[in-house]
C-alpha positions as CSV (number, residue, x, y, z in Angstrom):
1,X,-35.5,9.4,46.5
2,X,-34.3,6.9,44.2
3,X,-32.1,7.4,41.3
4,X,-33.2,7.7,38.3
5,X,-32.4,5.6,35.3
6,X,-32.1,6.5,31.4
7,X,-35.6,4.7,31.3
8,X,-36.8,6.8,33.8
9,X,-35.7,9.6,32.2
10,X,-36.5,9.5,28.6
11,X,-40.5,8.8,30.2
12,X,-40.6,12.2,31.7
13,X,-38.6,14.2,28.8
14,X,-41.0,12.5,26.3
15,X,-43.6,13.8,29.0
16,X,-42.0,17.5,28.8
17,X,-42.0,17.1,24.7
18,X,-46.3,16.4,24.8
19,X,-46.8,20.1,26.8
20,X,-44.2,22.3,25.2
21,X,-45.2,24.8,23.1
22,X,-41.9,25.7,22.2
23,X,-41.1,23.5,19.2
24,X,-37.3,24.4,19.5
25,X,-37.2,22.6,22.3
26,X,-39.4,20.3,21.8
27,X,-36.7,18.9,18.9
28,X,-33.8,19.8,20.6
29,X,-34.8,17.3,23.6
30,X,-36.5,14.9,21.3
31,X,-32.9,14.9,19.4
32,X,-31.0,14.1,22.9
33,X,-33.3,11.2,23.6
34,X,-33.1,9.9,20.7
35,X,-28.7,9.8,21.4
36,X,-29.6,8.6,24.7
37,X,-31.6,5.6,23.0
38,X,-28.6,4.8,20.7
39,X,-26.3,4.7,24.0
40,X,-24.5,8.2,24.0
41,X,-23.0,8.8,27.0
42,X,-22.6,12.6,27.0
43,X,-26.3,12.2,25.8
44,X,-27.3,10.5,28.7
45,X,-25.6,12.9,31.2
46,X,-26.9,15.9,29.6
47,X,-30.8,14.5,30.0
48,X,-29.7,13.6,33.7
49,X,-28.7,16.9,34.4
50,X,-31.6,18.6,32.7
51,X,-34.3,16.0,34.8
52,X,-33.0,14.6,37.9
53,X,-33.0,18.6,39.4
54,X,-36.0,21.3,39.4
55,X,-34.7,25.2,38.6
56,X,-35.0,26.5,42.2
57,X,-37.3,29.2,42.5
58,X,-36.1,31.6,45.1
59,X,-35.8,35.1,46.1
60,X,-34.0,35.8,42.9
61,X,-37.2,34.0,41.2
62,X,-36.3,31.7,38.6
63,X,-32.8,32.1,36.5
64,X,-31.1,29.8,34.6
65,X,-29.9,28.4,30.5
66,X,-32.9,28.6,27.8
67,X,-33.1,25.3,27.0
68,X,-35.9,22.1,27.3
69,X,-36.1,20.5,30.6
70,X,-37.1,21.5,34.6
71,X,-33.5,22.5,35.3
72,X,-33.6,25.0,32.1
73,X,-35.2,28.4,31.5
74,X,-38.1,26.9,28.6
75,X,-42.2,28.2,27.8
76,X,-42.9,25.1,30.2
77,X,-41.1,26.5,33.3
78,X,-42.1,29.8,32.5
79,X,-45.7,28.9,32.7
80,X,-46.0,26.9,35.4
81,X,-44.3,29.7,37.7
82,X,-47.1,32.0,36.0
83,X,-49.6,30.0,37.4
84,X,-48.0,29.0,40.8
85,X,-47.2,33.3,41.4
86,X,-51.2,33.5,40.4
87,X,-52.2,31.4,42.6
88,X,-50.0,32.4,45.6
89,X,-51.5,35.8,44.8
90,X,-55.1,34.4,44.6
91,X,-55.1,32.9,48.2
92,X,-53.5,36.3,49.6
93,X,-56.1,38.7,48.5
94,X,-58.9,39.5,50.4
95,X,-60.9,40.2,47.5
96,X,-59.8,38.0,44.3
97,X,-60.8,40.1,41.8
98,X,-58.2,42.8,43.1
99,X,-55.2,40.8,42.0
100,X,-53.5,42.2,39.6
101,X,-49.7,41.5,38.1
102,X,-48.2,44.0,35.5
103,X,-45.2,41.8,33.4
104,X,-42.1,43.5,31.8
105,X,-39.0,42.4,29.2
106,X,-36.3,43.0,28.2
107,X,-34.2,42.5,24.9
108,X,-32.8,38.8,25.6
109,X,-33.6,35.6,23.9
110,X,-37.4,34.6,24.2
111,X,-37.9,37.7,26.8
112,X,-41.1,38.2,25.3
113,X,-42.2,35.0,24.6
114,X,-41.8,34.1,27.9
115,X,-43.6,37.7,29.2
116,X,-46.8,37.0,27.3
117,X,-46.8,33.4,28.6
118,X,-46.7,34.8,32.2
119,X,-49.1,37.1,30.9
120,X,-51.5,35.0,29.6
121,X,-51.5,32.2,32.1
122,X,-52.0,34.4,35.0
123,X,-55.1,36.0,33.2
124,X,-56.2,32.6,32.7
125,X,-56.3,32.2,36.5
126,X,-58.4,35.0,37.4
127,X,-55.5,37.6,37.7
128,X,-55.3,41.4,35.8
129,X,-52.7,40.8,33.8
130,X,-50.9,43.9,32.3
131,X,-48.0,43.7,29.7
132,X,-45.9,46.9,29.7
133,X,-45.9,48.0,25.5
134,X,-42.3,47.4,24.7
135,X,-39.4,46.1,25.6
136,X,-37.4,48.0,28.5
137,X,-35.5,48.2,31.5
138,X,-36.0,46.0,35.2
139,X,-36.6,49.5,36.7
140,X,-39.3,50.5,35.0
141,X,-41.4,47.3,35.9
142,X,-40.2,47.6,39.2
143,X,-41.5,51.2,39.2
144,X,-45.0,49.8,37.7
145,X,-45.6,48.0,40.0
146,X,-46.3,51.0,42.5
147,X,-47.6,53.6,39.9
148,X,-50.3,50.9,38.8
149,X,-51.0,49.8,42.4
150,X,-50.1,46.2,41.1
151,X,-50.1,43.1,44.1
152,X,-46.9,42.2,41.9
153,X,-44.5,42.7,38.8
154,X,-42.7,40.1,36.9
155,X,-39.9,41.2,35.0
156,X,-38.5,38.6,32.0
157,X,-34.7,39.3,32.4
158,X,-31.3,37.4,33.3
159,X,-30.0,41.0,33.7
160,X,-25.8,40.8,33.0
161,X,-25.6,36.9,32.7
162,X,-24.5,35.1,29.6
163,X,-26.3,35.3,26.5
164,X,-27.8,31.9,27.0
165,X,-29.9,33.1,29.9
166,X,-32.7,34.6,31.0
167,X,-34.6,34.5,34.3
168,X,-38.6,35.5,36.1
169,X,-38.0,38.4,38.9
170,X,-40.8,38.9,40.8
171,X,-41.9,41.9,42.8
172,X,-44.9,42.4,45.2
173,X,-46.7,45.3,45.2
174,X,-49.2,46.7,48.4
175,X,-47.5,46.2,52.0
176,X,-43.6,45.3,49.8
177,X,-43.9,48.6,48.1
178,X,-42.9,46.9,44.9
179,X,-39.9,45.3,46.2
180,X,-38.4,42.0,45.4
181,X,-39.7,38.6,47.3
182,X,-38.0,37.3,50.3
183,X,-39.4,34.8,52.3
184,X,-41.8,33.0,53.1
185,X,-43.3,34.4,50.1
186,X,-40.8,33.0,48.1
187,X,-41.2,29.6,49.7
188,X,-44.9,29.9,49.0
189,X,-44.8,30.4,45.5
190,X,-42.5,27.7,45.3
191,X,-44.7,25.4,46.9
192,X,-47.7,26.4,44.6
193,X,-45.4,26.1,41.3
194,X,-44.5,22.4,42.4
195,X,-48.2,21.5,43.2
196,X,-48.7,23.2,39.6
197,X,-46.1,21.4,37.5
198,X,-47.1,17.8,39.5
199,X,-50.9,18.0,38.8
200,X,-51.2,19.9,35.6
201,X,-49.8,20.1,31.8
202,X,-49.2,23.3,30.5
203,X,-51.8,22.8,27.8
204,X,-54.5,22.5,30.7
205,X,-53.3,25.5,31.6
206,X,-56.5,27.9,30.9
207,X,-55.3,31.2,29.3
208,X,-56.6,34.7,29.4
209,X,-56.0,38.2,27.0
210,X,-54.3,40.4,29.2
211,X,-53.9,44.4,29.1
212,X,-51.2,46.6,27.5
213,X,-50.0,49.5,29.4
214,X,-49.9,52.7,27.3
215,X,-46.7,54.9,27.2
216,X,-48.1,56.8,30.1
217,X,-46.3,54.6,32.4
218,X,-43.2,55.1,30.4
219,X,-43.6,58.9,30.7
220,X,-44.3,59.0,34.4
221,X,-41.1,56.5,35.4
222,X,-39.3,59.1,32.8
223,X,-40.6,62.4,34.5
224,X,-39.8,61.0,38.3
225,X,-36.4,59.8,37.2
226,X,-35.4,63.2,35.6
227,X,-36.8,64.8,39.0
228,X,-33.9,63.4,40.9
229,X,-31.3,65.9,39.6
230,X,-31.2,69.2,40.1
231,X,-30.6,71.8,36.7
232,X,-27.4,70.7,35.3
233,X,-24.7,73.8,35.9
234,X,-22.6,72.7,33.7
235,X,-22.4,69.8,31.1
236,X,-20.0,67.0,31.5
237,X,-18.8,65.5,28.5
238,X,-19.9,61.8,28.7
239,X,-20.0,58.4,27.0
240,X,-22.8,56.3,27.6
241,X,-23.1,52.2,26.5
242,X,-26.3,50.1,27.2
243,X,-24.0,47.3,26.7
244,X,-26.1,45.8,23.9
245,X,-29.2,46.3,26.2
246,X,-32.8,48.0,27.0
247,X,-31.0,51.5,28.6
248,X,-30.8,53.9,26.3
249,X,-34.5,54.7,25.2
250,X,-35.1,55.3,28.5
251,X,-32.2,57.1,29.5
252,X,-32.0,59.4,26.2
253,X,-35.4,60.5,27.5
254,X,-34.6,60.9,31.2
255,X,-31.1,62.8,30.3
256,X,-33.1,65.6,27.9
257,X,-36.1,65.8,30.4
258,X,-33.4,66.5,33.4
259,X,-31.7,68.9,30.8
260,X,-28.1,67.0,30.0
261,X,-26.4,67.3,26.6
262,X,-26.7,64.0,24.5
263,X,-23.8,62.1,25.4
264,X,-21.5,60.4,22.8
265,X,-22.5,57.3,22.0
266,X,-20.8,53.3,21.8
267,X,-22.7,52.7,18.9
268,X,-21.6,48.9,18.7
269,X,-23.3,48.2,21.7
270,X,-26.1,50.8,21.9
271,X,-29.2,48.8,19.9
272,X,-31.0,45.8,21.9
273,X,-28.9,42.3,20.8
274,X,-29.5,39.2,23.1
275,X,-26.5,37.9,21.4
276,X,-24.4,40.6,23.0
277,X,-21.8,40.1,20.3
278,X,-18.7,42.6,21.1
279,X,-18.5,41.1,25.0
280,X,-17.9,38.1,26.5
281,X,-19.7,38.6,29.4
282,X,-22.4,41.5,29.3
283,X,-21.6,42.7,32.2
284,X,-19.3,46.2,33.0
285,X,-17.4,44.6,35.7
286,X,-15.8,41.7,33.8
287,X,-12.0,42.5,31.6
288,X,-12.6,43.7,29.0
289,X,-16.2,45.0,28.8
290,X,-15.9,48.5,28.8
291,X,-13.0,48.5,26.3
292,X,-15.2,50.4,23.4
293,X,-16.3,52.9,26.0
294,X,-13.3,53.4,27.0
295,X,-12.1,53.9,23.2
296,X,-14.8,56.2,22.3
297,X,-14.2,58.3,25.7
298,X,-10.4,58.9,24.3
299,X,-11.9,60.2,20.9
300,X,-14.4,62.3,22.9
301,X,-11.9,63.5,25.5
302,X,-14.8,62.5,28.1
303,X,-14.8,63.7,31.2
304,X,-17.2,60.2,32.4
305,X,-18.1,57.5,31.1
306,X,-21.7,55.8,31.8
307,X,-22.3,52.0,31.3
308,X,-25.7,50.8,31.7
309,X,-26.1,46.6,31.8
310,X,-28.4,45.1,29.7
311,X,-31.6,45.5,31.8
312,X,-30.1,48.6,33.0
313,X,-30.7,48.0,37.1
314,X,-26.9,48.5,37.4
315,X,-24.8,51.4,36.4
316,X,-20.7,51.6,35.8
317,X,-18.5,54.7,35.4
318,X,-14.9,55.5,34.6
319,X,-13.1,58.5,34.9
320,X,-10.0,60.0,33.6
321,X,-6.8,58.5,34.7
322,X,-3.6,59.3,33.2
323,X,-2.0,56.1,34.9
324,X,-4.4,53.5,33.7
325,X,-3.4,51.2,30.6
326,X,-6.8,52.7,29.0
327,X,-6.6,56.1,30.1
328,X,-9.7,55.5,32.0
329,X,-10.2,54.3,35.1
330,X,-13.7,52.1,36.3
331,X,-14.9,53.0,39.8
332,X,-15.5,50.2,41.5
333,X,-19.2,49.9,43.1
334,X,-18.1,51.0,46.5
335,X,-16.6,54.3,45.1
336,X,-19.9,54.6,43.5
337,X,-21.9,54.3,46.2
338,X,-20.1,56.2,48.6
339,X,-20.5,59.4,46.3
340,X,-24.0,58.9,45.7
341,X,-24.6,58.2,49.1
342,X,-22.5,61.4,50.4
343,X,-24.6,63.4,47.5
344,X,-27.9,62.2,49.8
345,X,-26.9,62.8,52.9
346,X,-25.5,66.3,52.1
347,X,-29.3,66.9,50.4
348,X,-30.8,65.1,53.7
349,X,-29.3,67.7,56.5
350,X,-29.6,70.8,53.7
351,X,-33.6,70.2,54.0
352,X,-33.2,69.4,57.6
353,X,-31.6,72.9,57.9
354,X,-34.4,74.3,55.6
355,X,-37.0,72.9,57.4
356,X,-35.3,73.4,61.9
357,X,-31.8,74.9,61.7
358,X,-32.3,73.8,65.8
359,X,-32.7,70.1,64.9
360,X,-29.0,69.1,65.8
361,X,-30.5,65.3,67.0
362,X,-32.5,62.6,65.4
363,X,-32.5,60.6,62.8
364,X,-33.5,62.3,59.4
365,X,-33.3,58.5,57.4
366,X,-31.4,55.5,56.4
367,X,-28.6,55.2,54.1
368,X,-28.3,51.3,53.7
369,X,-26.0,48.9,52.3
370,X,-25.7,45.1,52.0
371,X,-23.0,43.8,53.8
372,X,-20.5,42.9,51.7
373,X,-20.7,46.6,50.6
374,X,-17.6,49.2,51.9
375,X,-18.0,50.5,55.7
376,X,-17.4,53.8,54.4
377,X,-21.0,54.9,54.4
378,X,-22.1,53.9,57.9
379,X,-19.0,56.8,58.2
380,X,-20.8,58.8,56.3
381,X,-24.6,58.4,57.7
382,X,-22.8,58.8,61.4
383,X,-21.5,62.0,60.3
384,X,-24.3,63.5,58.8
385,X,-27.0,62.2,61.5
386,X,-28.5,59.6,59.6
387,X,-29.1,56.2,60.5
388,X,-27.4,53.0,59.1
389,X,-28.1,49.8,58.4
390,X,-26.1,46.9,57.0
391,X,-28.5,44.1,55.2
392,X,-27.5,40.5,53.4
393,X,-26.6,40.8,49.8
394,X,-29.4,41.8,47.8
395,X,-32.2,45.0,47.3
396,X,-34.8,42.7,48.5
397,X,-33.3,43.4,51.7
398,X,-31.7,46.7,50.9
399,X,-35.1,48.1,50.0
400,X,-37.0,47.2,53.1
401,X,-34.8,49.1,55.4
402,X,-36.7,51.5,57.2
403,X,-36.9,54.9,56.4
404,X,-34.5,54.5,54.1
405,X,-32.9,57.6,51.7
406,X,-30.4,55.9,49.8
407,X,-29.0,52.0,49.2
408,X,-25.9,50.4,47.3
409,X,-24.3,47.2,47.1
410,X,-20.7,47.0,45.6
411,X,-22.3,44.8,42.9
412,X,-23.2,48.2,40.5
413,X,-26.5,48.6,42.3
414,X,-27.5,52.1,43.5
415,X,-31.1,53.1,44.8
416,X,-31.3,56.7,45.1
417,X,-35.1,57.2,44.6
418,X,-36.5,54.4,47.6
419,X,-40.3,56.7,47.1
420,X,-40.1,56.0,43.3
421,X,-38.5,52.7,43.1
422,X,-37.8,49.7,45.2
423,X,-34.9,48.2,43.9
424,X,-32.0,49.1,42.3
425,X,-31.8,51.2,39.3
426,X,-28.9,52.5,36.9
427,X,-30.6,55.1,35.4
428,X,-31.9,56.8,38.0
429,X,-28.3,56.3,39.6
430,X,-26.6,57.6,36.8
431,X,-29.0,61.0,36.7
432,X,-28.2,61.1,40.1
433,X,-24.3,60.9,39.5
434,X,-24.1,63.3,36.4
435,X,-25.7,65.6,38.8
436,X,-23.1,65.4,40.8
437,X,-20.4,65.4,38.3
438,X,-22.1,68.8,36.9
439,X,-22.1,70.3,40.1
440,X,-18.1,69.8,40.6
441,X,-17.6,70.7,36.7
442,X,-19.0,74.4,37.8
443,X,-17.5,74.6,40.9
444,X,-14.0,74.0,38.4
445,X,-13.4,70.0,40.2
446,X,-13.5,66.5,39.4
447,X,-15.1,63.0,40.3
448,X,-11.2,62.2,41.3
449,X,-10.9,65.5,43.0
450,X,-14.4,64.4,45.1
451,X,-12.9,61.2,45.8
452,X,-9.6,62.9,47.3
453,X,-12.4,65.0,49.6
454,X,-14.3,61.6,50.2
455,X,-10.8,59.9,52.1
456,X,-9.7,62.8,53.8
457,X,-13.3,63.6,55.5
458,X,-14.0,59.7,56.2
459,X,-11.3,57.9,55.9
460,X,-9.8,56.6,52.9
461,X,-12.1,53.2,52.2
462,X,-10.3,50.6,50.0
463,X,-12.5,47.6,48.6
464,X,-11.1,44.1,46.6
465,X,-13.3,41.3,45.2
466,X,-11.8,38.2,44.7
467,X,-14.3,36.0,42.2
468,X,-13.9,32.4,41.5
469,X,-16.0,31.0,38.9
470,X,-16.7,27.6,38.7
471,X,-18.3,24.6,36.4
472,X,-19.2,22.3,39.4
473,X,-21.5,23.9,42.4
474,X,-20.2,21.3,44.4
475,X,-17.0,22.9,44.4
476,X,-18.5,26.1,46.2
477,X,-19.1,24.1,48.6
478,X,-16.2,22.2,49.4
479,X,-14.6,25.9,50.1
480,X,-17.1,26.9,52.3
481,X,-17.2,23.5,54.1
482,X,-13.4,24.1,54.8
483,X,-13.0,27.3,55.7
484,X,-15.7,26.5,58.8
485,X,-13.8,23.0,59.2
486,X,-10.4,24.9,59.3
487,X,-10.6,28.3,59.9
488,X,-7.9,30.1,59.3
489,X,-5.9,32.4,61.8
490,X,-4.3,34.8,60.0
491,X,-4.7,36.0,56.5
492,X,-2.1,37.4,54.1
493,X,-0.1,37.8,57.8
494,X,-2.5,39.7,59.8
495,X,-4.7,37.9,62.7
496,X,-8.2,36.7,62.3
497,X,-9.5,37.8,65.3
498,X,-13.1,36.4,64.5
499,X,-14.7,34.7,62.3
500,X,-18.5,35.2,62.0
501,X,-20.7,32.3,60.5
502,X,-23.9,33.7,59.3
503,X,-25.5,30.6,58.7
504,X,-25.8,30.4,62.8
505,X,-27.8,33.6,62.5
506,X,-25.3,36.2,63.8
507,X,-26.5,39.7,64.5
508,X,-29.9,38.8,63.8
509,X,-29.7,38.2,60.1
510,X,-31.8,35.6,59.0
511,X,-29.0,32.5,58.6
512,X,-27.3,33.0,55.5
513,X,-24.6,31.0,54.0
514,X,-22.1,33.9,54.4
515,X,-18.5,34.0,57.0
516,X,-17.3,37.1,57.8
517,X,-13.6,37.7,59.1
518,X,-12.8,40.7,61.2
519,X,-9.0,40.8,61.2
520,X,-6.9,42.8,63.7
521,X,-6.7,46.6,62.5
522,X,-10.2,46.6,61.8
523,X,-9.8,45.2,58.1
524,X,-13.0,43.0,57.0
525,X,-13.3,40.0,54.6
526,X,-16.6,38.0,53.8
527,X,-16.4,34.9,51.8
528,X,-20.3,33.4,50.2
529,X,-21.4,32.3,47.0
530,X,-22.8,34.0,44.4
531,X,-27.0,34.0,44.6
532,X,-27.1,34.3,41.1
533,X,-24.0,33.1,38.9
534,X,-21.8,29.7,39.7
535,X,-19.7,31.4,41.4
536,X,-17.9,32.0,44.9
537,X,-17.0,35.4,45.5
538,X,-14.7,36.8,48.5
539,X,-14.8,40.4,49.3
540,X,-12.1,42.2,51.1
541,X,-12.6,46.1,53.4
542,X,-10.1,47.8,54.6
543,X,-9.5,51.6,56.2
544,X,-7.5,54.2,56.5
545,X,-8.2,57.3,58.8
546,X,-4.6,58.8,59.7
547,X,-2.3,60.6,57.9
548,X,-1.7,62.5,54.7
549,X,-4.1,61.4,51.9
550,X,-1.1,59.5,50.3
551,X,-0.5,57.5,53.7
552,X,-4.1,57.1,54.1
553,X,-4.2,55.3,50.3
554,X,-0.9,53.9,50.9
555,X,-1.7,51.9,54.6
556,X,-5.3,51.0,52.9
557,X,-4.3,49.5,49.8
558,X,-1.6,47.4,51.1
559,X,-3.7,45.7,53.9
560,X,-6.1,44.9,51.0
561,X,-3.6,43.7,48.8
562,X,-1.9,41.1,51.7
563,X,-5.6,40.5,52.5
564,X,-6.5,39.4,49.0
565,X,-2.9,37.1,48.3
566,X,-3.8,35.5,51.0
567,X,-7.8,34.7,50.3
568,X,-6.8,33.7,47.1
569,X,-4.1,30.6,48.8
570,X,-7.1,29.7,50.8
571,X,-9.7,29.2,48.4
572,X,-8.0,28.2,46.0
């Protein structure tokens, strides 16, 4: 394909400006050409890199900077993947007036704009198109999905990305149980979205009025998610955050229906603000993101503290620890997910025992994991009779495993409801771990104190992440092109004794652009880039299973901490 000139691309933006309905974009490219036209470099290579690329969609959907051009998040891009997803959906059915799409948002810059666009456009095609009333969280769309017996959902969300953001998850309903795309779907809709954006304007788009949902799906995702814990024993003193997000509507409802106290509020950050003004990143895993939480959990004397992001898919907590420089400490994703899924498999073999106290054999479910996720819970499904299985990053994947009770990845993401909803979700998750937290509280232990069970009755499990952000993709690459042109064979001083490169297909993933080192002792690194930020991320395992618990923390820690001095010389 040849390259494009300034000629060629001041035609197509002017092109972009005659179909945008957005009219802040409309001026905001119309000013850039007009800097490219008066010779402005930085102009000129800010069109390039809005026009000589197309935003990918993918199994992640479409996610990417609000702004005018294919390679941004705009009304244009938005609509033309509303009518390539209709018409992927249109060819599929069997009987065309049976598809149906139901569209959620969230509280981020043109969320709604963009939903009734989707919306619109897809009614236009010939699909039932249902808005749900309001904004609110990615898992109650994801939940709609099944409870209105949609053939997909669309959520309008960039989830914990920068403010400048937003994105268009999609979800299929009928044989995907309302789980995320993976291919070839994904490569389908992609096809249809080109064919769309090459052949049509968005003004020759025909539109449609679509359907509100009333609260009742509200109330139903609400009642389902309270179900999953049982009557609170005692009542943990908490702080909750929706980190300037769509949480805590949702979750104030879910926490009285379940029968939980109110928990003390961040107040800063508890309203809906696509600016998210007191964070630099909205996201509970980056410095310096929980610091009000963690100042209103010293006033409160809090016993946890709860962090929804700002779609509220992902959950955080913190407890108590005298030793941290904030008096509280943030469990990381894998400590998390190890509890939750120890809660489940515990629940599992208690029915299994109500239901054949002879039934010593067989599998009773799937506790699942991605795998960059902590080892630790294959440990735990062995151990409780229960089946395991490891997927690739992601609850498109994590979601499809079969029979499956429980899923994590290390990333925040818990699904502890698989028969309600299909992809992650942090408030179900964080019912699900105040649950927990009340049972201890009455039986007079902590979160730490279960932790301290967790390592002595597994193995202590010890988890690093290692993230380099970068402002070139090209430089992800370059890493990843290395490390397979020069593999290492020894890391932080302990051997590489093999080196795994999924993009061969190993182990019968689908090839994946993922290398996994297994390291003499058992210790595990994996080393891809991020699917969703510009990033590349390493993550480092290691294990513990001898000993006191202080040796068992002790001999995991520092194998981690060799582990990730010496990742970070090698990507570096």
């Amino acid at each position: 394909m040849p390259e494009l000139t300034d000629a060629d691309r001041i035609a197509r933006a002017e092109a972009w400006i005659a179909q945008d309905p957005d009219p802040e974009t409309r001026e905001e490219l119309a000013a850039i050409v007009a800097r490219v036209r008066e010779g402005d470099a930085a102009a000129s290579a800010d069109l390039a890199s809005r026009f000589d690329a197309r935003l990918a969609f993918g199994t992640a959907g479409l996610r990417g900077e609000i702004a005018a051009g294919p390679n941004r998040m705009n009304r244009v891009l938005v609509s033309q993947g509303a009518a390539g997803l209709a018409a992927h959906l249109l060819e599929r059915a069997t009987d065309a007036a049976a598809a149906s799409v139901v569209v959620g948002y969230d509280g981020r810059r043109n969320s709604e704009a963009f939903a009734r666009d989707v919306a619109e456009v897809m009614a236009g095609a010939g699909v039932r198109a249902i808005l749900l009333p309001r904004l609110l969280p990615t898992p109650v769309l994801a939940f709609a999905v099944r409870h209105l017996d949609t053939s997909a959902g669309v959520m309008i969300t960039a989830s914990h990305n920068p403010p400048n953001d937003n994105g268009m998850k999609v979800y299929l309903g009928g044989a995907d149980h309302g789980s995320q795309i993976v291919a070839p779907a994904d490569a389908e809709i992609a096809a249809q979205i080109d064919r769309v954006a090459a052949s049509t304007t968005v003004h020759e788009l025909p539109r449609g009025e679509f359907e509100t949902a009333d609260e009742s799906v509200v109330d139903a995702y609400v009642a389902a998610t309270a179900a999953v814990a049982a009557t609170p024993a005692a009542q943990p003193r908490v702080v909750y955050t929706a980190m300037h997000g769509v949480g805590w509507e949702t979750m104030r409802r879910v926490l009285e229906t379940a029968g939980f106290d109110a928990p003390t509020l961040v107040t800063e950050q508890i309203e809906p603000d696509g600016r998210f003004p007191t964070v630099s990143f909205p996201n509970p895993e980056e410095p310096g993101a929980m610091d009000l939480s963690f100042a209103a959990a010293r006033a409160a004397r809090a016993d946890l503290v709860v962090a929804n992001d700002p779609d509220a898919d992902r959950l955080a907590v913190a407890i108590p620890d005298p030793d941290a420089s904030e008096e509280y400490r943030r469990l990381t994703g894998n400590e998390v997910g190890l509890l939750l899924g120890w809660q489940v498999a515990e629940r599992v073999a208690a029915e299994v025992e109500r239901r054949d106290p002879t039934d010593a054999a067989g599998a009773r479910g799937t506790l699942a994991c991605s795998i960059v996720s902590s080892p630790g819970l294959e440990a735990v499904a062995r151990a409780h009779g229960l089946d395991f299985r490891a997927t690739l990053t992601g609850f498109k994947w994590i979601s499809r495993a079969p029979e499956l009770r429980f899923g994590f990845e290390e990333a925040l993401g818990y699904l502890v409801n698989p028969e309600t909803v299909r992809d992650k979700d942090g408030i179900s998750a964080a019912v699900a771990f105040l649950s927990l937290a009340a049972r201890l509280a009455a039986e007079g232990r902590t979160i730490a104190d279960h932790l301290d069970e967790f390592a002595m009755r597994f193995g202590c499990f010890d988890s690093t992440q290692v993230s380099i952000r970068v402002t070139e993709l090209a430089r992800i690459a370059e890493v990843m092109a290395r490390l397979r042109a020069e593999p290492p064979v020894e890391v932080g001083g302990i051997r590489v004794e093999r080196i795994d490169d999924l993009a061969d297909g190993v182990d019968g993933y689908p090839p994946s652009d993922v290398l996994r080192l297994v390291l003499e002792g058992g210790a595990r690194v994996m080393v891809r880039p991020s699917g969703t930020e510009p990033k590349l991320k390493v993550y480092i395992d290691a294990a513990a299973v001898e000993g006191t618990l202080a040796e068992r923390r002790a001999a995991a820690s520092d194998t981690v901490k060799r582990l990730e001095t010496g990742m970070r010389a090698l990507v570096a």
